[in-house]
N, CA, C and O atoms as a GROMACS GRO file, in nm:
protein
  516
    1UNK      N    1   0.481   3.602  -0.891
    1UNK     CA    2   0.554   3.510  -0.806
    1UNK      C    3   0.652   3.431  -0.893
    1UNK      O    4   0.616   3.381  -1.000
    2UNK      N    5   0.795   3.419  -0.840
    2UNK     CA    6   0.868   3.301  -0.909
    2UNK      C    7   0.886   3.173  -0.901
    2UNK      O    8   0.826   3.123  -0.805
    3UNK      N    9   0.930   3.117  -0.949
    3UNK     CA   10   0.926   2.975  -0.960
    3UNK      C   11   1.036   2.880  -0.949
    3UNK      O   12   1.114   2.938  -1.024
    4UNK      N   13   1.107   2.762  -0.905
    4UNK     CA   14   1.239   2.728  -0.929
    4UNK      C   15   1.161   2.667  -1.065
    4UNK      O   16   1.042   2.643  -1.082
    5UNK      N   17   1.315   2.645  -1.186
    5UNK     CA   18   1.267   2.628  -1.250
    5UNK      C   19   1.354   2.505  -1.295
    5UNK      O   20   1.323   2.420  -1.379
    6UNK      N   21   1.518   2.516  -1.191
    6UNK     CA   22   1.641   2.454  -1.252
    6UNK      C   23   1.692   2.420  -1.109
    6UNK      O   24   1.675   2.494  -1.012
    7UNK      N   25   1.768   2.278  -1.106
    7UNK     CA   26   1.863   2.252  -0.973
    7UNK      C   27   1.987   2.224  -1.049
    7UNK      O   28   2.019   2.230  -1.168
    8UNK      N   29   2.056   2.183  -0.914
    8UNK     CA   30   2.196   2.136  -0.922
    8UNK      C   31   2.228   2.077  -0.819
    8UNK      O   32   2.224   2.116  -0.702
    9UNK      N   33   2.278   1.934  -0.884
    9UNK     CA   34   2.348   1.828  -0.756
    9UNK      C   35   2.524   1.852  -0.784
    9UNK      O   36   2.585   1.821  -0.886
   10UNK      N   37   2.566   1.899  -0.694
   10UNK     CA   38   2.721   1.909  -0.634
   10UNK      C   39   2.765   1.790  -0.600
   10UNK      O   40   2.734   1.742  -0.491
   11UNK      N   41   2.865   1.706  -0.711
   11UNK     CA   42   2.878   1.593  -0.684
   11UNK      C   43   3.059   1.571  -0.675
   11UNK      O   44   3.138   1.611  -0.761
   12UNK      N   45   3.095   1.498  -0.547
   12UNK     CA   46   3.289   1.482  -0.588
   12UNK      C   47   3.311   1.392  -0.704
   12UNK      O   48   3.415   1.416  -0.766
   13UNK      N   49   3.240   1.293  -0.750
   13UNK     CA   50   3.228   1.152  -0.811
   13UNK      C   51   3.103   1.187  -0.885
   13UNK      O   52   3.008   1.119  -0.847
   14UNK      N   53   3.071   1.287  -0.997
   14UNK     CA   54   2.989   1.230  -1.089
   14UNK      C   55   2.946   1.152  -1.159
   14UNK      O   56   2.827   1.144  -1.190
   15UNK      N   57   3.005   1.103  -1.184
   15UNK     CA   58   3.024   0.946  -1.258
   15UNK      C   59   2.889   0.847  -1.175
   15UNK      O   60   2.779   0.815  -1.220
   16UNK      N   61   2.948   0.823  -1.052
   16UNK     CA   62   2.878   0.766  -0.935
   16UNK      C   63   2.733   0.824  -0.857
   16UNK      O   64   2.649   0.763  -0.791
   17UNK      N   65   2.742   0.965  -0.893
   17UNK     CA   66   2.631   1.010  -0.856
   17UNK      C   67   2.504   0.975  -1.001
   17UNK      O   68   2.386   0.943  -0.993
   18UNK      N   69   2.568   0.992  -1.091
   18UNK     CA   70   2.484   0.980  -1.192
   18UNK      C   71   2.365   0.832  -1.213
   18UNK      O   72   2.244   0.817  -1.228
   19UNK      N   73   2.460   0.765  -1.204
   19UNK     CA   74   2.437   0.623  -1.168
   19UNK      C   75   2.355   0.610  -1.055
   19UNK      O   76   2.270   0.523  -1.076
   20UNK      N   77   2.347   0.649  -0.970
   20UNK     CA   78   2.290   0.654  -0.821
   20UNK      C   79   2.174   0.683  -0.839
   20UNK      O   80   2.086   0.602  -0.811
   21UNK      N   81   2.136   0.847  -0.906
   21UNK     CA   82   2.004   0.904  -0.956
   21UNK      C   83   1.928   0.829  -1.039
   21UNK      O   84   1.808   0.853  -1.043
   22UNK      N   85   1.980   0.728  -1.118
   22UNK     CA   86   1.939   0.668  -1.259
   22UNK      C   87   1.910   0.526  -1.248
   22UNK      O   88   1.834   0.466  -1.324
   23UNK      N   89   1.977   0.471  -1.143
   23UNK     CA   90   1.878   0.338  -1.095
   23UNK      C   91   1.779   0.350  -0.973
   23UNK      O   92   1.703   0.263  -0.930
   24UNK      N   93   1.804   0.539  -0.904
   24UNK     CA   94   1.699   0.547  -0.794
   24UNK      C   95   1.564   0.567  -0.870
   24UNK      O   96   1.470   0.490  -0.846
   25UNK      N   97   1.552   0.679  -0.968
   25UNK     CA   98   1.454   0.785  -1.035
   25UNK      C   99   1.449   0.694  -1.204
   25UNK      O  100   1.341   0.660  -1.253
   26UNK      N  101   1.551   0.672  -1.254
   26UNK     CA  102   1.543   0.662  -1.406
   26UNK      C  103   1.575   0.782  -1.476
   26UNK      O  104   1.553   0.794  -1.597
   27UNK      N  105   1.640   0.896  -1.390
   27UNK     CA  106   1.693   1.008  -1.458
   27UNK      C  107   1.777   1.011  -1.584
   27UNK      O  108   1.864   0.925  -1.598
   28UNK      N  109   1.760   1.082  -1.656
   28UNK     CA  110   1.880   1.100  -1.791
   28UNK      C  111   1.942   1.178  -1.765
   28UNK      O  112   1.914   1.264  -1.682
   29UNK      N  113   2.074   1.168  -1.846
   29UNK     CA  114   2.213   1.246  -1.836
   29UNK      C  115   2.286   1.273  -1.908
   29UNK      O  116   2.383   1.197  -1.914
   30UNK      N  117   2.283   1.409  -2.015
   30UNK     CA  118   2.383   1.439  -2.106
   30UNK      C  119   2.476   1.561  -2.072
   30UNK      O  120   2.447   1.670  -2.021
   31UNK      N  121   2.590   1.514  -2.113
   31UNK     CA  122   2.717   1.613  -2.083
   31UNK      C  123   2.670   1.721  -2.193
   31UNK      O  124   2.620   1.710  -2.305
   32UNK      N  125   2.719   1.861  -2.088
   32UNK     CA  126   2.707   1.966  -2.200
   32UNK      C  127   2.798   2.077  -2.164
   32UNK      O  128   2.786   2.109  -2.045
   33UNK      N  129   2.851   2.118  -2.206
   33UNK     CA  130   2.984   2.210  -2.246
   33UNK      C  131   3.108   2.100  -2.234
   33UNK      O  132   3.112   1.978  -2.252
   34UNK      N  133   3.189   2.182  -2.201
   34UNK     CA  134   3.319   2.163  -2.175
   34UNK      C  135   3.304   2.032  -2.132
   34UNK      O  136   3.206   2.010  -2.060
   35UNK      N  137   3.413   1.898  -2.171
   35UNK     CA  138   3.421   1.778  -2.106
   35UNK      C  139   3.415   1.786  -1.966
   35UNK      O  140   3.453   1.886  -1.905
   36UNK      N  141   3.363   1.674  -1.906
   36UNK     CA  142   3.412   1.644  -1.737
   36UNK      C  143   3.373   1.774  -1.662
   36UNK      O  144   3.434   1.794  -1.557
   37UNK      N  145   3.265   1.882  -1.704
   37UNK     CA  146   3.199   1.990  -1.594
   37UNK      C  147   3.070   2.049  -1.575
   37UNK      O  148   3.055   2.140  -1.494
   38UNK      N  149   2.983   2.007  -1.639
   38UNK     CA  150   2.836   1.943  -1.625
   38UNK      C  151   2.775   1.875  -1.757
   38UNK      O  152   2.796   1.870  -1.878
   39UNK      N  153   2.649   1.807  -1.618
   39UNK     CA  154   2.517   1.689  -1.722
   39UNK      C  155   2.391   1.802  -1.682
   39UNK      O  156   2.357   1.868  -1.584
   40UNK      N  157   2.350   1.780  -1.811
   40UNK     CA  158   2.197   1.797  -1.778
   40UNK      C  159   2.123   1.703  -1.723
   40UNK      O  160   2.166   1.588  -1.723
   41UNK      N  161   2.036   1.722  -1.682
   41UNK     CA  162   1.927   1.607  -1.598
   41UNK      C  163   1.816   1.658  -1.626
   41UNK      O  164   1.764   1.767  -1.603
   42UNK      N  165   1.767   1.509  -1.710
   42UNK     CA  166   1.592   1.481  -1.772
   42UNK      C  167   1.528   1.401  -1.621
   42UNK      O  168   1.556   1.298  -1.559
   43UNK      N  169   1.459   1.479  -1.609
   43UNK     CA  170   1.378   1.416  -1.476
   43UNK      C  171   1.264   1.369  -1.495
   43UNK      O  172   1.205   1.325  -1.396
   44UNK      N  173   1.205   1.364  -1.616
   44UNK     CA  174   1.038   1.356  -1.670
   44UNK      C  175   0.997   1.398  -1.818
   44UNK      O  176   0.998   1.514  -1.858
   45UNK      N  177   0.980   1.342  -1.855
   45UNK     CA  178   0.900   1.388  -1.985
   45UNK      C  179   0.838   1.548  -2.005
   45UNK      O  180   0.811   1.636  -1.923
   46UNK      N  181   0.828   1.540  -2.161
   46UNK     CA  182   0.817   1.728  -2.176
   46UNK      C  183   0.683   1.704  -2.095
   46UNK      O  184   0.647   1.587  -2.081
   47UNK      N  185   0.603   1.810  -2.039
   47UNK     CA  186   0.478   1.866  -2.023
   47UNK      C  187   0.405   1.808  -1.894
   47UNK      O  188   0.299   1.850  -1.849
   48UNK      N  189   0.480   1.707  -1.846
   48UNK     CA  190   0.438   1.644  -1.714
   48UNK      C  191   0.543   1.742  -1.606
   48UNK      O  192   0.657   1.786  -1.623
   49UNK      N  193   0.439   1.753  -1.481
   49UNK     CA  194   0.476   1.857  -1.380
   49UNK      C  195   0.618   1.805  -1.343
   49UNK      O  196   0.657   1.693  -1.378
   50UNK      N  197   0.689   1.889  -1.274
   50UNK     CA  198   0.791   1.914  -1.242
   50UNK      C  199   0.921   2.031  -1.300
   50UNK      O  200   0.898   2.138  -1.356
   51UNK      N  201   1.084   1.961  -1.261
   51UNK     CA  202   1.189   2.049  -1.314
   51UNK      C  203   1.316   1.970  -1.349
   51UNK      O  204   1.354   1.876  -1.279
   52UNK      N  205   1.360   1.998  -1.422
   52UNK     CA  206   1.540   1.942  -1.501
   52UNK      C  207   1.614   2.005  -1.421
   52UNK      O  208   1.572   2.091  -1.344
   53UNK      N  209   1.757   1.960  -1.432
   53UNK     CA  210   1.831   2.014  -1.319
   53UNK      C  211   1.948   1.976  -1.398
   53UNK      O  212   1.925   1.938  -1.513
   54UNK      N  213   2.103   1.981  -1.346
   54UNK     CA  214   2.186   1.929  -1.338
   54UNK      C  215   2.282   1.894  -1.218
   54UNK      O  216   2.254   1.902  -1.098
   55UNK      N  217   2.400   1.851  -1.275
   55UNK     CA  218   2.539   1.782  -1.239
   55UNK      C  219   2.638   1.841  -1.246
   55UNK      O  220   2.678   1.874  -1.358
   56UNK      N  221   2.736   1.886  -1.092
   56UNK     CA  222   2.841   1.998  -1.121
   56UNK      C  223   2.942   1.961  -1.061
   56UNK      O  224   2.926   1.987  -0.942
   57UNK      N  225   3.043   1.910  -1.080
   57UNK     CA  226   3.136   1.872  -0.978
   57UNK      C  227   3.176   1.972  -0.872
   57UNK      O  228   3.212   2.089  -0.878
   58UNK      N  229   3.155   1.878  -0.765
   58UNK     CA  230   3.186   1.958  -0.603
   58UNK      C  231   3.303   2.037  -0.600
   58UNK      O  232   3.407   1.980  -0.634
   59UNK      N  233   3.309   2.178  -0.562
   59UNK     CA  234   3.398   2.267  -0.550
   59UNK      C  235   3.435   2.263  -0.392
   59UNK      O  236   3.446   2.380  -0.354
   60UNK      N  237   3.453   2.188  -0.305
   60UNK     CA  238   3.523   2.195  -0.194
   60UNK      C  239   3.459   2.006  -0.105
   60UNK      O  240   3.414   1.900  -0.151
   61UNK      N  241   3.484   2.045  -0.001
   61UNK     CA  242   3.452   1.909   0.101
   61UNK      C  243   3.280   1.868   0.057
   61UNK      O  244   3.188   1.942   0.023
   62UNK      N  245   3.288   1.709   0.079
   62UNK     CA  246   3.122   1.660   0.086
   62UNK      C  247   3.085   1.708   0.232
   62UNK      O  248   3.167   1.741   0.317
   63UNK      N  249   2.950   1.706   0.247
   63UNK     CA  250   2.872   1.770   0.336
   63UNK      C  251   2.886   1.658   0.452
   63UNK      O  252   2.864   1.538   0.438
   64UNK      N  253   2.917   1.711   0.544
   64UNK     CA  254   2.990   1.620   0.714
   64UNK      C  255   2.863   1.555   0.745
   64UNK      O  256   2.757   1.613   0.720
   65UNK      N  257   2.865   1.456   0.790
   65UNK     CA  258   2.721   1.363   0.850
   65UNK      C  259   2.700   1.481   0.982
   65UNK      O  260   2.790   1.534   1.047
   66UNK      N  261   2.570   1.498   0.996
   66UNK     CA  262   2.499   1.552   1.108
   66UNK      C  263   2.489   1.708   1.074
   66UNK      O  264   2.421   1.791   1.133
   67UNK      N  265   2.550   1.722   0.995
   67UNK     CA  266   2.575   1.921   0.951
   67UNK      C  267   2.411   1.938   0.905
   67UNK      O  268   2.345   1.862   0.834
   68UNK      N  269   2.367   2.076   0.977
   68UNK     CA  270   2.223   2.081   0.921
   68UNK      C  271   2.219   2.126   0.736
   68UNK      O  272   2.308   2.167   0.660
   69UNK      N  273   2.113   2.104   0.720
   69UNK     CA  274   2.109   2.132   0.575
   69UNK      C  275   2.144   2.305   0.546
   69UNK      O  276   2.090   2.395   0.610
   70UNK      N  277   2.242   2.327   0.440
   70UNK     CA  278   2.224   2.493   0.402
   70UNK      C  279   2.237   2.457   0.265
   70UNK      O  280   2.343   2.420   0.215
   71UNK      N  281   2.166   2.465   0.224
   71UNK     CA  282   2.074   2.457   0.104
   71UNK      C  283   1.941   2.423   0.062
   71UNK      O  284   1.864   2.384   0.150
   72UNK      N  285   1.891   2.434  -0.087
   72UNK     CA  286   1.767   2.413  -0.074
   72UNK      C  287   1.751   2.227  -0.111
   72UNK      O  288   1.823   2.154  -0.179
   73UNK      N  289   1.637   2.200  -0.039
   73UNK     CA  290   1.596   2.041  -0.046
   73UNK      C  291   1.526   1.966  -0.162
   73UNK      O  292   1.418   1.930  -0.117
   74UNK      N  293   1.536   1.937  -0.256
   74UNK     CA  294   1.475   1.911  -0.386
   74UNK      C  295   1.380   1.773  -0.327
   74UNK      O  296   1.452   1.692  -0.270
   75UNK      N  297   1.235   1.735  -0.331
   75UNK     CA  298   1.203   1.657  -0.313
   75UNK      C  299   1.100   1.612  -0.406
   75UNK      O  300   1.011   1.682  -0.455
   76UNK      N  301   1.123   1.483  -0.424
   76UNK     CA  302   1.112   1.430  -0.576
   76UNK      C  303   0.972   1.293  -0.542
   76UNK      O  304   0.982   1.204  -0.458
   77UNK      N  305   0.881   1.310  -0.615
   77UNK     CA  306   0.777   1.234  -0.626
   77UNK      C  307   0.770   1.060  -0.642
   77UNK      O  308   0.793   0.999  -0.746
   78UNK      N  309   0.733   0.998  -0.508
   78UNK     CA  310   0.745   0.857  -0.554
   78UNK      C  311   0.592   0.772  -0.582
   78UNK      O  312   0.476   0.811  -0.576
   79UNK      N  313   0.650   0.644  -0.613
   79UNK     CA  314   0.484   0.579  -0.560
   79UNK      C  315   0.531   0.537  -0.418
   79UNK      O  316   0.476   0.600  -0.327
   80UNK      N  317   0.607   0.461  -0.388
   80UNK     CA  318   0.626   0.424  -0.234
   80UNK      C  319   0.744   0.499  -0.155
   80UNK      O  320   0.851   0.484  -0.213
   81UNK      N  321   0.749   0.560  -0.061
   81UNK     CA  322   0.853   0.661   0.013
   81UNK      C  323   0.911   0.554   0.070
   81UNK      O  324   1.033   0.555   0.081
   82UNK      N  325   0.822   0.420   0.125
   82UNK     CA  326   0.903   0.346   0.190
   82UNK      C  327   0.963   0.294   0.144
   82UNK      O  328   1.067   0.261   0.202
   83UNK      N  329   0.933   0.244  -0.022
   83UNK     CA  330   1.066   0.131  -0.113
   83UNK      C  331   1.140   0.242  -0.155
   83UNK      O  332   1.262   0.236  -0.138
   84UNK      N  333   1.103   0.322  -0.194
   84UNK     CA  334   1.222   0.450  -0.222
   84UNK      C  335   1.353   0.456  -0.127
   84UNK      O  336   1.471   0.465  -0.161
   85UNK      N  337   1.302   0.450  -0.008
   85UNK     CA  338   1.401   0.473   0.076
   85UNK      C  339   1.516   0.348   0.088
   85UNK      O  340   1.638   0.341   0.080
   86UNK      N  341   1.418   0.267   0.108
   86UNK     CA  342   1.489   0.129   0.086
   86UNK      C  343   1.603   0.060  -0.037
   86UNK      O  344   1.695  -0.022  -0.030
   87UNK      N  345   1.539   0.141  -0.150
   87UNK     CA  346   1.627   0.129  -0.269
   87UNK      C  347   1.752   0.250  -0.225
   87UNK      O  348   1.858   0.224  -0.168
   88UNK      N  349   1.712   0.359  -0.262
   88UNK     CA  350   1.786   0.452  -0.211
   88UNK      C  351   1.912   0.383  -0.113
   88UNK      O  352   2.022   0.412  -0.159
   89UNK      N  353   1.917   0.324  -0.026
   89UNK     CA  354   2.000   0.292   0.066
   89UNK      C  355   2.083   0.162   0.016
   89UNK      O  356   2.202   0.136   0.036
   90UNK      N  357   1.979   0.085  -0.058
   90UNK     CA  358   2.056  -0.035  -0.146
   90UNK      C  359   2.152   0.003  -0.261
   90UNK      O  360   2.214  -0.080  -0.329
   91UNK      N  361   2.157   0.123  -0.273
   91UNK     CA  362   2.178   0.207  -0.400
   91UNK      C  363   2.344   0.245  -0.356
   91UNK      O  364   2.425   0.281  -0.442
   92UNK      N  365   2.390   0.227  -0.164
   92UNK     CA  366   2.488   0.318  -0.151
   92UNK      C  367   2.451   0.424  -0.090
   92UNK      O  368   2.526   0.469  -0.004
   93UNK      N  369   2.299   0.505  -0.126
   93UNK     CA  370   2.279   0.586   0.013
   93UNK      C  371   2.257   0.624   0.124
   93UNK      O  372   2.368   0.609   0.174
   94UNK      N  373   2.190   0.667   0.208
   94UNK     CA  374   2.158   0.673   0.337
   94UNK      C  375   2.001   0.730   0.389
   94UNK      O  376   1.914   0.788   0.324
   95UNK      N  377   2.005   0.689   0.532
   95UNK     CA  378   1.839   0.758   0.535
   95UNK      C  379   1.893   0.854   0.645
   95UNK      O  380   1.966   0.841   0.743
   96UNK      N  381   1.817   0.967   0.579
   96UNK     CA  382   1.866   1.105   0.668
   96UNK      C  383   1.736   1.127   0.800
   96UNK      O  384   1.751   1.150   0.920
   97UNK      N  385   1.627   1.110   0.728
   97UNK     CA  386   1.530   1.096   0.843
   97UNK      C  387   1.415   0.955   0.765
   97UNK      O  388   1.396   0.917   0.650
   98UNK      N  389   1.358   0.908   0.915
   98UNK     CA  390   1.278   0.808   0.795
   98UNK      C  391   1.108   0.872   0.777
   98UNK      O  392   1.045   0.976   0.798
   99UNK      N  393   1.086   0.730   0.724
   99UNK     CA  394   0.917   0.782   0.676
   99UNK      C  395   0.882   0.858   0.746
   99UNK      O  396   0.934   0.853   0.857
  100UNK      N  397   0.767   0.980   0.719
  100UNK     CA  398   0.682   0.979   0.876
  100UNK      C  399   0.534   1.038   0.715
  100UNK      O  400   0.527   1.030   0.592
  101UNK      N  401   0.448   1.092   0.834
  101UNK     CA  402   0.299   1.097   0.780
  101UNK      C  403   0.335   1.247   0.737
  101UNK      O  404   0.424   1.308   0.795
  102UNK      N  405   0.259   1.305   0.628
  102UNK     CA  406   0.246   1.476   0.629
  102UNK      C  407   0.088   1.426   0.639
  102UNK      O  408   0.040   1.347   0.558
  103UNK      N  409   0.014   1.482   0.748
  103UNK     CA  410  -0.098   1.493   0.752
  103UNK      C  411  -0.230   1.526   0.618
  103UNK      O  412  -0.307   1.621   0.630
  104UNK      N  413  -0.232   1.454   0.529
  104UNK     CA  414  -0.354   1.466   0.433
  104UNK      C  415  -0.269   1.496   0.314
  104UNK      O  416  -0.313   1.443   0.212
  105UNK      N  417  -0.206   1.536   0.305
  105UNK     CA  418  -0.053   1.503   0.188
  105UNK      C  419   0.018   1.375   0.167
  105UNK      O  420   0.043   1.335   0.054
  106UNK      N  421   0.044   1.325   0.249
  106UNK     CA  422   0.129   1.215   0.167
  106UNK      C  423   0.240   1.146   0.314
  106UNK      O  424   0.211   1.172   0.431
  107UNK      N  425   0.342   1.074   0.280
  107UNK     CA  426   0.481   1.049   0.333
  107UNK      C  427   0.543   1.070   0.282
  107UNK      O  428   0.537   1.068   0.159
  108UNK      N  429   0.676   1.113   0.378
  108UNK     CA  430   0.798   1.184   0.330
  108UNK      C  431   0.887   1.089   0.363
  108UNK      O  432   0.854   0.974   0.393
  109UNK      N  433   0.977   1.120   0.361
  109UNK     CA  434   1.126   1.035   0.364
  109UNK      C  435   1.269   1.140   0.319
  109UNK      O  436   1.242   1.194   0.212
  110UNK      N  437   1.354   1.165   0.351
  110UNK     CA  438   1.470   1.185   0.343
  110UNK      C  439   1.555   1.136   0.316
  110UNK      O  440   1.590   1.081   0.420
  111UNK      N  441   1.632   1.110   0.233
  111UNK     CA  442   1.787   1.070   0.189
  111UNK      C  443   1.914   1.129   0.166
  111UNK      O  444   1.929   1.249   0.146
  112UNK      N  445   1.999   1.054   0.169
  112UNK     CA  446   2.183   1.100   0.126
  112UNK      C  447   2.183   1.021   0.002
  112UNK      O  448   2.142   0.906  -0.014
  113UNK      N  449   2.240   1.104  -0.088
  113UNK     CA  450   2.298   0.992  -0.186
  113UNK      C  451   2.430   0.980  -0.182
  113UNK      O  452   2.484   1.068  -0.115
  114UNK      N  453   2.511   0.892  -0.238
  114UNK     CA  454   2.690   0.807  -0.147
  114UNK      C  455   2.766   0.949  -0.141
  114UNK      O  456   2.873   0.966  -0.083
  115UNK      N  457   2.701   1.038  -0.204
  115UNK     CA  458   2.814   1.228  -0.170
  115UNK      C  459   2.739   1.258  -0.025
  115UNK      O  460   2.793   1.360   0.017
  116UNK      N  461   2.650   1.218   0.060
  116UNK     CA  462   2.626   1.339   0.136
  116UNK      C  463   2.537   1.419   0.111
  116UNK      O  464   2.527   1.498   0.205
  117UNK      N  465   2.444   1.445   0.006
  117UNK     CA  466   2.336   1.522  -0.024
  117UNK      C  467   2.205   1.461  -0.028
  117UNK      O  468   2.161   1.369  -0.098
  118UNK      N  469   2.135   1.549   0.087
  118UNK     CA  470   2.025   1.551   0.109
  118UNK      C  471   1.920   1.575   0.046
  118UNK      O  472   1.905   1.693   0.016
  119UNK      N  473   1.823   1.488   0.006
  119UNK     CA  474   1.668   1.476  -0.076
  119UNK      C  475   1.586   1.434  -0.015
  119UNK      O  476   1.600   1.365   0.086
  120UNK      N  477   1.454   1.476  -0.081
  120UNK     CA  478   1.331   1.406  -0.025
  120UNK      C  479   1.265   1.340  -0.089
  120UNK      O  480   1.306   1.357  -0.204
  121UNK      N  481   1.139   1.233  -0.092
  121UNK     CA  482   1.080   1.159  -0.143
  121UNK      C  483   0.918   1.165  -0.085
  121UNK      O  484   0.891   1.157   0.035
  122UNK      N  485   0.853   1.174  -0.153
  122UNK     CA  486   0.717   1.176  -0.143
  122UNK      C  487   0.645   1.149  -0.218
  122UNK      O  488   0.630   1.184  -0.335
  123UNK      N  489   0.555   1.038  -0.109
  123UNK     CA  490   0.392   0.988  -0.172
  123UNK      C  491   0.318   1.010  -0.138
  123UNK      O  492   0.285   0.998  -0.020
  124UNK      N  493   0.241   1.065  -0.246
  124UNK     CA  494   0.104   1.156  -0.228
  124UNK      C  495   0.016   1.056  -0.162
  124UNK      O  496   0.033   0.936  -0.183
  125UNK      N  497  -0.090   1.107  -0.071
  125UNK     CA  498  -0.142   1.026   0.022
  125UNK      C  499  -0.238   1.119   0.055
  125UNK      O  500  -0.199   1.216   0.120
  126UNK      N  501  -0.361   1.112   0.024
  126UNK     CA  502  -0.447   1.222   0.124
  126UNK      C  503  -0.473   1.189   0.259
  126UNK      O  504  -0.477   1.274   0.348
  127UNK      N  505  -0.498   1.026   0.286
  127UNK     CA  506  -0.532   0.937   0.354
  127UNK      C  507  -0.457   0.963   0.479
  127UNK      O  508  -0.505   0.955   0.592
  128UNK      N  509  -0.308   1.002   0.444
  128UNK     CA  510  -0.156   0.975   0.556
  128UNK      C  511  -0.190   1.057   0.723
  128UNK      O  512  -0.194   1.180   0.719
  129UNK      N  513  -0.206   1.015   0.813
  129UNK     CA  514  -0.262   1.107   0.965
  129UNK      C  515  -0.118   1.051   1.050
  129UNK      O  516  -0.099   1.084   1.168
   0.00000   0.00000   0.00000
């Protein structure tokens, strides 16, 4: 079976997205190749679960409010989905859907960050009905 192992946020305003991720998450960000056409993204320390990703500047229009998602949804581990969201939105982004329960998993939450791209947020919760 495979695995994702790598993302990519499509951003018009990297600069701004970077910033966005890094007072939401605490993400890191180093440029690598060519000036001004991608960051890597430290999402976590070596050996603790998860994946790194990067930063690519957007090759056409940001994603239209209400357009369903066509792509894949990266959803990223919190302690609270509800202050997540809340920061998230203080941050400049948006709430795409709000809290709700995943039955014996956790809460979810959905976001935009100020481009238009859709994420998720989740706290583990066995408890959540």
């Amino acid at each position: 079976m495979r695995r994702v192992v790598h993302f990519e946020v499509h951003a018009s305003d990297p600069e701004r997205t970077m910033r966005f991720y890094t007072e939401l998450f605490g993400w890191k960000f180093q440029a690598w190749g060519p000036p001004n056409t991608y960051w890597l993204i430290t999402t976590g320390e070596q050996g603790q679960a998860g994946i790194d990703g990067g930063v690519v500047p957007r090759r056409g229009a940001a994603p239209t409010d209400g357009q369903p998602v066509n792509a894949f949804v990266c959803t990223v581990d919190v302690a609270s989905a509800k202050d997540s969201l809340a920061k998230a939105i203080a941050l400049g982004g948006s709430e795409a859907l709000p809290v709700m329960a995943i039955p014996g998993m956790g809460w979810l939450a959905y976001a935009k960050d100020p481009d238009g791209t859709i994420f998720g947020m989740m706290q583990s919760d066995a408890s959540a009905a």
